[in-house]
C-alpha positions as CSV (number, residue, x, y, z in Angstrom):
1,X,0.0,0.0,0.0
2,X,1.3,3.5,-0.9
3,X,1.2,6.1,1.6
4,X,-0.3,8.4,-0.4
5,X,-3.5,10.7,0.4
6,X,-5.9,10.1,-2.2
7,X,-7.5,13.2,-2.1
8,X,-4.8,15.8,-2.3
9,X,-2.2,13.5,-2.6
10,X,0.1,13.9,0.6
11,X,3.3,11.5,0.7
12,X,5.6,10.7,3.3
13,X,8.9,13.5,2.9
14,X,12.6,12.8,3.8
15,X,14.0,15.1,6.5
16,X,16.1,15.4,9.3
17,X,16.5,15.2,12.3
18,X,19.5,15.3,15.2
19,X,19.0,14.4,18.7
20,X,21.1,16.5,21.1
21,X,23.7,14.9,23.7
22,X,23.9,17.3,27.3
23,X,25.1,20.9,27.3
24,X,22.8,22.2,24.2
25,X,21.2,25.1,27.2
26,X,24.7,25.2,28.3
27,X,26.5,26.2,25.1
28,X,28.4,23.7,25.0
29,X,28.1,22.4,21.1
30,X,31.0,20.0,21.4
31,X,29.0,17.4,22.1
32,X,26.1,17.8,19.2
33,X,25.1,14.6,17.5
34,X,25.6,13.9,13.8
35,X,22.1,15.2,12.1
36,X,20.5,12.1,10.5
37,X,18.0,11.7,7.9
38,X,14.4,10.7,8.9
39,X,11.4,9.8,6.9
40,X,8.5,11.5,8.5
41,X,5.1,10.0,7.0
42,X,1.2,11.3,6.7
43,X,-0.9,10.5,9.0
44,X,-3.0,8.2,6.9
45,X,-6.6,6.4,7.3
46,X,-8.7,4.2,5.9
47,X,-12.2,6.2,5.3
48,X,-15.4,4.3,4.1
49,X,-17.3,7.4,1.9
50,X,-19.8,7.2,-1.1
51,X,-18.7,8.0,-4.4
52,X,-21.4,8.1,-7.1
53,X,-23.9,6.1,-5.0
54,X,-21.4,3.6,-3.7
55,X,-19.7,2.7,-0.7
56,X,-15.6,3.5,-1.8
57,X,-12.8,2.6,1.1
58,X,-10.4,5.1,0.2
59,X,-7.1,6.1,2.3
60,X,-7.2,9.8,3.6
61,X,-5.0,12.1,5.3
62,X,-6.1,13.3,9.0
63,X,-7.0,16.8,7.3
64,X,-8.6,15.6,4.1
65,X,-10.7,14.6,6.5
66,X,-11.5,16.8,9.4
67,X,-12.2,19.4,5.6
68,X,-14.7,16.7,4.8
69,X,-16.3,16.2,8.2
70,X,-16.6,20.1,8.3
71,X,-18.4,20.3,4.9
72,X,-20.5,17.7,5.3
73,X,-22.4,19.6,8.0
């Protein structure tokens, strides 16, 4: 399964992150971990809504869905 929206088509992006060893409130950057890349992915769910009279399971973003909630009322 893709992790891909299918309604505005949202896919998980490469970034990065670095986790900091002690003295980063102290100023002491000698000590600052290598910065390492992360995938950081949509949060994605599986949405039972009717498409042209039928009952279609498609895979949604959190958003795509709070937009359709909020139209729907």
């Amino acid at each position: 399964m893709a992790s891909i929206c299918e309604n505005c088509e949202k896919a998980a992006v490469m970034g990065r992150q670095h986790r900091h060893k002690r003295g980063v409130a102290g100023k002491r950057w000698k000590n600052r971990t290598t910065v390492m890349p992360k995938l950081f992915k949509a949060n994605l769910q599986k949405v039972t809504l009717e498409v042209d009279g039928k009952p279609t399971r498609l895979t949604l973003c959190a958003k795509c869905i709070k937009k359709l909630k909020k139209d729907t009322k």
